[in-house]
C-alpha positions as CSV (number, residue, x, y, z in Angstrom):
1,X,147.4,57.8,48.8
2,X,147.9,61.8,49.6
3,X,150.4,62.8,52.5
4,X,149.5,66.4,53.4
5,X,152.7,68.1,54.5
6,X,152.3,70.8,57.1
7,X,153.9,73.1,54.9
8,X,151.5,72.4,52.3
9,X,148.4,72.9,55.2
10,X,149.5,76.3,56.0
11,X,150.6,77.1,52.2
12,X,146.6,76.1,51.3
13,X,145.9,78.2,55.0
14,X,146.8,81.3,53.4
15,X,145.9,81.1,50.4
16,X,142.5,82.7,49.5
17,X,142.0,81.4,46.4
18,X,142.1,77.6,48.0
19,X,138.8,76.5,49.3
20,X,138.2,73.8,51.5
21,X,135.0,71.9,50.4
22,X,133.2,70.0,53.0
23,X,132.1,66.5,51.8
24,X,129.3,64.8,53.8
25,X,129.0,61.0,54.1
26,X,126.9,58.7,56.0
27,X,127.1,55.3,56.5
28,X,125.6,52.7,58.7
29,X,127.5,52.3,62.2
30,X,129.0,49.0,61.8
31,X,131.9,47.5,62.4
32,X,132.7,46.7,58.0
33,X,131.6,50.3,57.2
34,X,133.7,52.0,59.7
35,X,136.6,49.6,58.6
36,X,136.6,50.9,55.1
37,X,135.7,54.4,56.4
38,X,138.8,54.8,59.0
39,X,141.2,56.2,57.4
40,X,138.9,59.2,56.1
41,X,137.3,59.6,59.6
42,X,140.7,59.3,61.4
43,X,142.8,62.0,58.7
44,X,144.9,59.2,58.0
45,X,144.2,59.8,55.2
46,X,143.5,63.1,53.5
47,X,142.1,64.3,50.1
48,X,143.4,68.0,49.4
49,X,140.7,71.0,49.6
50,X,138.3,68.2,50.8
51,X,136.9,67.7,54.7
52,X,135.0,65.1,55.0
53,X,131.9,65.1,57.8
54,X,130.1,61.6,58.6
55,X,127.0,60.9,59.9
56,X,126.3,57.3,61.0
57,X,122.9,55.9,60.7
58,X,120.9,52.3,59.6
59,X,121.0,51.5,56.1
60,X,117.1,51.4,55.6
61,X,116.9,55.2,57.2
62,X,120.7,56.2,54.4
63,X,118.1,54.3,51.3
64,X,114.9,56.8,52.0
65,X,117.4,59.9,52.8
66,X,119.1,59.1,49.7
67,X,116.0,59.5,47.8
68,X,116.1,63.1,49.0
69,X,119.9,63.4,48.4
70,X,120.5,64.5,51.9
71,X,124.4,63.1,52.0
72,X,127.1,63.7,49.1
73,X,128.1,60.2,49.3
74,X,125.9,57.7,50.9
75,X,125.9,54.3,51.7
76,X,122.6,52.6,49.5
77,X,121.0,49.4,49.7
78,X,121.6,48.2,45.5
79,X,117.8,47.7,45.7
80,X,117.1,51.3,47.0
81,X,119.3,52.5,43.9
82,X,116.9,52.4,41.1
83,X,115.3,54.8,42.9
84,X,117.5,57.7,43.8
85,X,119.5,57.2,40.3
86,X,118.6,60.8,39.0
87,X,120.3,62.3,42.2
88,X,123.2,59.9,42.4
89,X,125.8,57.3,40.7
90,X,127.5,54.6,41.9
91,X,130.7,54.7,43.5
92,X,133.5,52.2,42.2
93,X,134.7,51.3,45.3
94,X,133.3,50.8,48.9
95,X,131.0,47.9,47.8
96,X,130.0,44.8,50.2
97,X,129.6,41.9,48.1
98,X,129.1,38.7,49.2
99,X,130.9,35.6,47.5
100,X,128.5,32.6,48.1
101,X,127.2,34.0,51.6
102,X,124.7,36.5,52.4
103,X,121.4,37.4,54.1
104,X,119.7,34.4,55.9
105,X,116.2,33.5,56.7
106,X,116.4,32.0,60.2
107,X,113.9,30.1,62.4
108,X,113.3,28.7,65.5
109,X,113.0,25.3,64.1
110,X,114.4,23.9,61.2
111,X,111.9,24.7,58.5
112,X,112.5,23.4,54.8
113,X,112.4,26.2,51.9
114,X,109.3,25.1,50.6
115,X,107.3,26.0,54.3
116,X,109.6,28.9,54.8
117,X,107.9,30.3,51.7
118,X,104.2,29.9,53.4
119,X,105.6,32.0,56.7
120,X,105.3,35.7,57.5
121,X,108.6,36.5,57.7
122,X,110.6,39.8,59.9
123,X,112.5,41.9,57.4
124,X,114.7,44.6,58.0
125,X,113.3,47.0,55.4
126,X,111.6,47.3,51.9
127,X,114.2,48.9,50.1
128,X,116.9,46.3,51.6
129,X,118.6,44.4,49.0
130,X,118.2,41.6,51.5
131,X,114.0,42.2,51.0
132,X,114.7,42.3,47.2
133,X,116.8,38.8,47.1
134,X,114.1,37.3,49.6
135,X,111.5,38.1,46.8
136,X,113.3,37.2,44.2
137,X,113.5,33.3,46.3
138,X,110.0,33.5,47.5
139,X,107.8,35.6,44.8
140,X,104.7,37.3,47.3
141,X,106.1,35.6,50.8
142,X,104.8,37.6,53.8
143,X,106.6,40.2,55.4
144,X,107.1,42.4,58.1
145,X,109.1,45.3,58.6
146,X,111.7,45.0,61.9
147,X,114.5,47.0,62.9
148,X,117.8,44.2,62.0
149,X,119.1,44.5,65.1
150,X,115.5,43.5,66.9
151,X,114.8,40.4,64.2
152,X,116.3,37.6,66.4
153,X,115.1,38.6,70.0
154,X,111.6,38.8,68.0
155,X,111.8,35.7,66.5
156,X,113.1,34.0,69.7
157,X,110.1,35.6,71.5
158,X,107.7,33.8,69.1
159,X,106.4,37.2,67.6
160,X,107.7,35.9,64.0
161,X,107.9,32.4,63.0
162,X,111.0,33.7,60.9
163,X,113.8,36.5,60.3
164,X,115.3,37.6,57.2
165,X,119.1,38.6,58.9
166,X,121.7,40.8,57.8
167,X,125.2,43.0,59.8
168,X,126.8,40.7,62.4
169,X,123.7,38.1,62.9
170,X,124.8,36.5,60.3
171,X,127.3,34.9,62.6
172,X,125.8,34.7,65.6
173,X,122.3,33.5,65.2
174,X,123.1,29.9,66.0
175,X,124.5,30.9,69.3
176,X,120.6,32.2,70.0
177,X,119.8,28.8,69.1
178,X,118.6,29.5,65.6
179,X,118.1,27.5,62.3
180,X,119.6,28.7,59.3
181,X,116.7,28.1,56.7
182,X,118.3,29.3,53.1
183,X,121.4,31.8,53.1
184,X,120.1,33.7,50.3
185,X,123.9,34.8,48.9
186,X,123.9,31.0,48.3
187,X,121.0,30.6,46.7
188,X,121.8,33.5,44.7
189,X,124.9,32.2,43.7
190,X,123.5,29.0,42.6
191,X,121.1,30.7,40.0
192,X,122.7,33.3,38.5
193,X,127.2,32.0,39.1
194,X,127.5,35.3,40.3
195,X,128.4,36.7,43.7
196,X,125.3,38.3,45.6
197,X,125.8,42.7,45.6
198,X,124.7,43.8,48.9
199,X,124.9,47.5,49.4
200,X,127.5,50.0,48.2
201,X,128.5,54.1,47.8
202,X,126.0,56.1,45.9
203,X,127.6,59.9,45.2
204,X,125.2,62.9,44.4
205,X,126.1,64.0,40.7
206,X,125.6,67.6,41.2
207,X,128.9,67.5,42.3
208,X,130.5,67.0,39.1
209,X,132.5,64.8,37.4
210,X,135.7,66.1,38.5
211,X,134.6,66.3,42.2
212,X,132.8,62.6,42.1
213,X,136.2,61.3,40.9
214,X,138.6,63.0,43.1
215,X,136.3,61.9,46.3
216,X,135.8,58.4,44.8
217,X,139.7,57.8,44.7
218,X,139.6,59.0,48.5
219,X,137.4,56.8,49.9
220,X,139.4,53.6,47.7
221,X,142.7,55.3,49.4
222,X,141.1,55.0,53.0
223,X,140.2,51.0,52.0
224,X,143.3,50.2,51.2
225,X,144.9,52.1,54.3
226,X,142.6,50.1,56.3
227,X,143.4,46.6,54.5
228,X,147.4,47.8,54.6
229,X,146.9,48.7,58.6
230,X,144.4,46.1,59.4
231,X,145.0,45.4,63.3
232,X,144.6,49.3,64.0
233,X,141.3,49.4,61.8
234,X,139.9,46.9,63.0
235,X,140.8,48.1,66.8
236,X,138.9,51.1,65.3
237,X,136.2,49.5,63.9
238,X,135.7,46.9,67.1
239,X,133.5,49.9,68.7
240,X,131.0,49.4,66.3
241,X,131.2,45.6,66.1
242,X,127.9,45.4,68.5
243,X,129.2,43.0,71.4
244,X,131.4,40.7,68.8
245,X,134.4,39.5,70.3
246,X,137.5,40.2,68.2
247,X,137.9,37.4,66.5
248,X,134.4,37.0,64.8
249,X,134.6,40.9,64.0
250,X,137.8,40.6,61.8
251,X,135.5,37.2,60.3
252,X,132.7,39.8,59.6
253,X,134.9,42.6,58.5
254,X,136.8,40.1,56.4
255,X,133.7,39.2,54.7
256,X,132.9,42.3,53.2
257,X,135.9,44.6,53.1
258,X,138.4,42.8,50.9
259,X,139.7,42.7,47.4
260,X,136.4,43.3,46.1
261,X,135.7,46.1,48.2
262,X,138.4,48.3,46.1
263,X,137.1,47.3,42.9
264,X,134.2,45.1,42.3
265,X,135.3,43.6,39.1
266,X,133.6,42.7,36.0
267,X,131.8,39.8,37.7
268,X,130.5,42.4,40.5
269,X,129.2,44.6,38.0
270,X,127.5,42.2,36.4
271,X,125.9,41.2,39.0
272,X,124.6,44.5,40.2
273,X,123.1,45.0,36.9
274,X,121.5,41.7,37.0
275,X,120.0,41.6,40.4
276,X,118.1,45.1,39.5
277,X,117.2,43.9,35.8
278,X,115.7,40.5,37.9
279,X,114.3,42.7,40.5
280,X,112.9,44.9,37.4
281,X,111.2,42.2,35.5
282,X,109.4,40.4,38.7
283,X,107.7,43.7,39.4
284,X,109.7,44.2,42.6
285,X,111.4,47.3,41.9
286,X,109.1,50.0,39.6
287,X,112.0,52.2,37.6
288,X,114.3,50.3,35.3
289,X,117.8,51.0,36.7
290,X,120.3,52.6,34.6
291,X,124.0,51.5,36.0
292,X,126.3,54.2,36.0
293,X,130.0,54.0,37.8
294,X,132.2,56.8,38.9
């Protein structure tokens, strides 16, 4: 991690030849992302000649952006990745993986998998790795596109026999009175032993190797800040934690900002590159994805 001294701040000041290069990054507003993200947004921690902007937004509005590489680093969907892997590679760090748990298809009665499969079913977008694991369980099943954070009143209002959940519902959908049909990390984890790859940092290569690297270790130095100084992050990131109280957002954050989240580890890689070449082979995701890690 980089302390800036102020001596060094007004040294880099005055020197013409220093330029300070303005890094922009978007990211959805919740309450994991702007966990991992606080130490960057707060100048706790700094990257020299780098100022980072951010811009906060869903994930399914970051994976279509992406495809126009709006953001220098972006948070992706890993099914939205295949597609904007000309304009970007993956970051190393930042990942949200999900050991055993994941996105859920929910009901208002307690269907069994086999009928869940026969149901039109709310989704929070097509380029969702959530959407990409549900085919994957239910080859063809019927689907409808919902903003996440509208799936469960809509589902409770009757308007969809089912939701396909992801972000904080994942805890609270029984408190709606909700039945947990098939948690789809699970499942995942059951086929393939590996842990499910939900979304993760995509930065643009056309800002070189050097550049990629030096703003990749930033973002893993704001992680660990925010893993070292958890109780101020997550004081931080309890803004964005969408009417949690404070003890189920540090459960959420826990669940995707750990260990993992600095590294994903051989395992993790793994099973990015086999929940593409799956999604590749059913005829779920057109390009064949070529994995590469900063």
């Amino acid at each position: 991690m980089t302390v800036v001294s102020e001596q060094e701040v007004k040294q880099a000041a005055g020197n013409t030849s220093q330029q300070t290069r303005e890094i922009s990054i978007a990211h959805s507003p919740d309450s994991d992302d702007a966990f991992m993200f606080y130490g960057l947004a707060t100048n706790k921690v700094r990257a020299p000649g780098l100022r980072f902007t951010h811009t906060l937004c869903d994930i399914e509005t970051l994976n279509q952006k992406a495809r126009e590489g709006v953001y220098d680093v972006t948070a992706i969907s890993f099914h939205a990745y295949p597609y904007i892997q000309d304009l970007y590679a993956l970051m190393s760090c930042g990942g949200s993986v999900g050991e055993g748990y994941g996105p859920m298809i929910i009901a208002a009665r307690p269907f069994t998998e086999n009928e869940i499969k026969g149901k039109r079913i709310a989704v929070p977008g097509m380029l969702t790795t959530a959407y990409l694991a549900l085919q994957l369980f239910a080859p063809g099943v019927g689907t409808e596109v919902v903003p996440f954070d509208q799936i469960i009143p809509q589902v409770l209002e009757g308007r969809y026999e089912a939701g396909l959940i992801i972000h904080e519902g994942q805890l609270t959908y029984d408190k709606a009175g909700l039945h947990r049909v098939v948690d789809l990390g699970r499942w995942w984890q059951k086929v393939t032993g590996l842990p499910l790859p939900l979304g993760g940092n995509a930065i643009r290569r056309a800002l070189g190797r050097e550049l990629m690297t030096k703003v990749n270790g930033a973002l893993r130095n704001s992680i660990q800040y925010a893993l070292d100084h958890r109780e101020e992050a997550l004081a931080y990131a309890m803004q964005f934690a969408r009417d949690l109280d404070s003890a189920t957002a540090d459960r959420f954050v826990g669940m995707y900002v750990n260990e993992r989240t600095l590294d994903y580890g051989p395992d993790g890689r793994e099973a990015v590159e086999r929940l593409l070449d799956m999604g590749h082979k059913a005829g779920i995701i057109e390009p064949q994805a070529r994995v590469e890690w900063v």
